[in-house]
C-alpha positions in Angstrom: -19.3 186.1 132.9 -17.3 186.9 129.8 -15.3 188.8 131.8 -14.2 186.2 134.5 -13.7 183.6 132.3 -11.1 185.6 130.5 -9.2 186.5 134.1 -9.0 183.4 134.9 -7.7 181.9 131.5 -4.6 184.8 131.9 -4.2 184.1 135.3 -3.7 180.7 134.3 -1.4 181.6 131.9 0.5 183.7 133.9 0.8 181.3 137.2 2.2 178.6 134.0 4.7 181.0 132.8 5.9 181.8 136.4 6.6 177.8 137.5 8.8 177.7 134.2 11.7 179.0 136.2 14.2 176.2 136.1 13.8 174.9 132.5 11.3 173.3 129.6 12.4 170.1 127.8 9.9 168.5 125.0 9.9 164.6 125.2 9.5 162.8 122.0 8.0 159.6 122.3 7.5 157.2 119.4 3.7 156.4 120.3 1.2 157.4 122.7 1.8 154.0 125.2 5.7 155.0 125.0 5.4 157.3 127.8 4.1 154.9 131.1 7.1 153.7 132.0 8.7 157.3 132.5 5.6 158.5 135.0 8.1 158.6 138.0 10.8 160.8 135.9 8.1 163.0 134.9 7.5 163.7 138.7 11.1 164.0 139.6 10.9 166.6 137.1 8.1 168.5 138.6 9.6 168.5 141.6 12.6 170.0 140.3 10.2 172.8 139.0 11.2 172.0 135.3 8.4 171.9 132.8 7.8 169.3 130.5 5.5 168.9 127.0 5.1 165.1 125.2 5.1 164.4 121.5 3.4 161.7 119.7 4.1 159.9 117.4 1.8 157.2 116.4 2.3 155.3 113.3 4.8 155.7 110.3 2.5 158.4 108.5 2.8 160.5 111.9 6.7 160.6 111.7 7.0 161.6 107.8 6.2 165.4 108.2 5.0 165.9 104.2 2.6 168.9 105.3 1.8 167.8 108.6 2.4 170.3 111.5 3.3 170.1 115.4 1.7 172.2 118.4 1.9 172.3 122.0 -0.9 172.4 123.8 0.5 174.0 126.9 3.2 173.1 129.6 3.0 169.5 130.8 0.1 168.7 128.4 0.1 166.7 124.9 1.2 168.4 121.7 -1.4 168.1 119.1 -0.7 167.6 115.2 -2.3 169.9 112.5 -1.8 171.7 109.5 -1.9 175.3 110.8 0.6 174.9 113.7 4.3 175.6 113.8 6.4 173.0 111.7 8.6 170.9 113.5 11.9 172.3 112.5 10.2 175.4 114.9 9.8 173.4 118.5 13.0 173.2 119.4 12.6 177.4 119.6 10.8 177.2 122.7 12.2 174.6 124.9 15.9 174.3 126.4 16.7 170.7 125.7 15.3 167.6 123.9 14.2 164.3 125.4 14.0 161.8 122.6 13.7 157.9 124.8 14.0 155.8 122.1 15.5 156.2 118.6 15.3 154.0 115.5 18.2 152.8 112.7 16.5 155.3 110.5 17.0 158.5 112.2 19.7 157.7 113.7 21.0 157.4 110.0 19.6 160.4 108.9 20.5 163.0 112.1 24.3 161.4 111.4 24.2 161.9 107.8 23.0 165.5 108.4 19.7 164.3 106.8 16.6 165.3 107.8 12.5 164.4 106.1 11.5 162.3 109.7 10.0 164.6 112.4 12.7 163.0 115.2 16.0 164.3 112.2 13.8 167.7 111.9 13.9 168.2 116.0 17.5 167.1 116.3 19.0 169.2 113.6 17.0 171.7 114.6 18.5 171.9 118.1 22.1 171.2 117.0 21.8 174.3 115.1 20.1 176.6 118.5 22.9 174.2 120.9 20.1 173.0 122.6 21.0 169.7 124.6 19.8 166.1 123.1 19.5 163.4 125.5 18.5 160.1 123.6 18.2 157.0 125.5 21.8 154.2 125.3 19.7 151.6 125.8 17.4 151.1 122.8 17.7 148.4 120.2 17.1 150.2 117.4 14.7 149.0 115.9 10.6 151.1 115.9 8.0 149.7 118.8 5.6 149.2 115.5 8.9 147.1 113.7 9.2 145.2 116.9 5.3 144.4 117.0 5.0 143.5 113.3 8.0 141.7 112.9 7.8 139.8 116.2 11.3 140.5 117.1 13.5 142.7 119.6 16.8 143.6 118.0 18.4 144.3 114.9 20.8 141.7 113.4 24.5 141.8 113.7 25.5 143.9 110.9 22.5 146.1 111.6 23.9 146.2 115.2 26.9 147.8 114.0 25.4 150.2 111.7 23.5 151.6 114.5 27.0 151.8 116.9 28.5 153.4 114.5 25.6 156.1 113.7 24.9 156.5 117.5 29.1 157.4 117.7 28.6 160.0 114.7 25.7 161.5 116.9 27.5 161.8 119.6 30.1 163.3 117.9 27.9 166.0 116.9 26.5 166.8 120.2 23.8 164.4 121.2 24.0 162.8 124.8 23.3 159.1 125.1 21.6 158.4 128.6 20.2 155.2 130.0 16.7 155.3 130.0 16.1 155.4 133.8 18.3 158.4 134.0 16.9 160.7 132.0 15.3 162.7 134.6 18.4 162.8 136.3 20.4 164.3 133.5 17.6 167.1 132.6 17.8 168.5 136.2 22.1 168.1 136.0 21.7 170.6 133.3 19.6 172.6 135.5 21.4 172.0 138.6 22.9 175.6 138.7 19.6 177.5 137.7 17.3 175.0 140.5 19.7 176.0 143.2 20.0 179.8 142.3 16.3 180.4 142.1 15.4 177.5 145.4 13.5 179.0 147.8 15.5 178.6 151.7 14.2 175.2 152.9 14.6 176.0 156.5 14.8 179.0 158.8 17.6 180.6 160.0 19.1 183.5 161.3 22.9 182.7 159.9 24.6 182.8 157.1 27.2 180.8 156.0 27.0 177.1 157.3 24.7 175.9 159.2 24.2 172.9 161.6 21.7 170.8 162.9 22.1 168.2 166.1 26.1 168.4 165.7 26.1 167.7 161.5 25.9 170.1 158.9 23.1 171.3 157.5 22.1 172.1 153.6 19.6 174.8 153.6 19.3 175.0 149.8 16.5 173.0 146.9 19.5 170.8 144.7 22.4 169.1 146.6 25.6 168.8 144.2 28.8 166.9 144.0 30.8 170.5 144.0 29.0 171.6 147.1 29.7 168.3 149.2 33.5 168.9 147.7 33.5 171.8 148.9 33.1 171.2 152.5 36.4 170.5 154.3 34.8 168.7 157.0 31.4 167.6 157.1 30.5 166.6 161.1 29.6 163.0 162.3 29.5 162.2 158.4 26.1 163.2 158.3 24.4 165.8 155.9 20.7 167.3 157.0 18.9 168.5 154.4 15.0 169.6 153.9 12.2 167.7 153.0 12.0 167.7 149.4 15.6 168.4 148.4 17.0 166.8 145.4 20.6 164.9 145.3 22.1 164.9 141.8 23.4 161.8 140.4 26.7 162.5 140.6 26.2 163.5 144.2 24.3 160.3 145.3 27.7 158.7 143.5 29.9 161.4 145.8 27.9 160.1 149.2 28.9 156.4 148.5 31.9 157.3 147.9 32.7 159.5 151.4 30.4 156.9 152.9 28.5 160.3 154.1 24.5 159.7 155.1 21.6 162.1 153.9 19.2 162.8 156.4 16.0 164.6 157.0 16.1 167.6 159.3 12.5 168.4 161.2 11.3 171.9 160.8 11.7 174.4 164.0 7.9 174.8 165.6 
């Protein structure tokens, strides 16, 4: 029995490690409610093969690290706080890019004034230092959910307005993407985009190489649909793209399409 249970726990752990082909980001979410609205990012992500862990943060004693410790529990699962885990200056290690929704006045002060002491400035500087991408979300108003709820109010004042401009330029400066909230998902699998298209499985059958076509249009056999692939096609056939179920158009390719005024349609599988 001993025996089984142990086969089964490495095969686990070996069919996790193989699905982490295309990527593994860490989200860092300010408290453990923070994370509902991004349920239909998380999937996009899934799809996209790209594995995913979530941070906590609840309360003001959970983002001071003093001799408190971070963990993951596994890919696509919770990380757990404790004292004998890796410290937070350690995560970024094992993921390729950090997902931070929402940021505050206060770290955004200390991550541009190269401070650190908060367990968001220990991630950030930690992955400036490996070049790991940062994608914060642009539209935040600075100010902590827990602020919000105690003081009863949504924004900072004016001057505080500024402050946080100015810190959020400074960041940038140093290498940290500012994304709209909604768009996050988006811009993890852009950075992906080459890696999800060289290791996509063929979507449909066929016996040629090169392009293919599908009731007089052309056809795109492969998992991620970029702007440089429809900009590379010097003519595309009745404007009309086929492409398998399940494919995923990048941003800047959905903005290509409109653009072209080209149409993305489904192509049936051969019985």
């Amino acid at each position: 029995m001993v025996e089984s249970v142990v086969r089964e726990v490495v095969q686990s752990i070996k069919t996790e490690k193989e699905t982490r082909k295309n990527g593994n980001v860490l989200f860092v979410f300010c408290d453990s409610s923070a994370h509902e609205p991004f349920t239909d990012q998380f999937i996009k992500l899934k799809n996209a093969n790209i594995a995913y862990d979530i941070l906590f943060l609840d309360g003001e004693t959970s983002s001071w690290l003093g001799m408190q410790r971070v963990e993951s529990s596994g890919s696509g699962r919770i990380i757990a706080a404790d004292e004998y885990s890796p410290a937070a200056i350690e995560l970024p290690k094992e993921y390729d890019g950090i997902i931070i929704p929402e940021i505050d006045l206060d770290n955004a002060a200390r991550v541009a004034m190269g401070l650190k002491g908060t367990i968001k400035a220990e991630i950030i500087f930690s992955a400036l230092m490996l070049q790991k991408f940062i994608l914060i979300g642009a539209d935040v108003p600075g100010i902590k959910r827990a602020d919000r709820r105690c003081l009863k109010t949504l924004s900072l004042p004016a001057p505080y307005q500024k402050r946080f401009k100015n810190y959020a330029e400074q960041m940038n400066e140093l290498g940290v993407q500012f994304e709209l909230q909604k768009d996050l998902a988006d811009k993890v699998i852009e950075q992906f985009s080459q890696k999800i298209e060289a290791n996509a499985p063929e979507s449909l059958e066929s016996a040629n190489e090169g392009l293919q076509f599908y009731e007089d249009s052309l056809l795109f056999r492969k998992r991620l649909l970029t702007a440089e692939w429809i900009q590379a096609q010097s003519h595309i056939p009745n404007n009309v793209i086929y492409v398998a179920k399940g494919t995923i158009v990048s941003p800047l390719a959905k903005d290509l399409l409109k653009e072209k005024k080209l149409t993305i349609k489904i192509a049936k599988r051969d019985e």
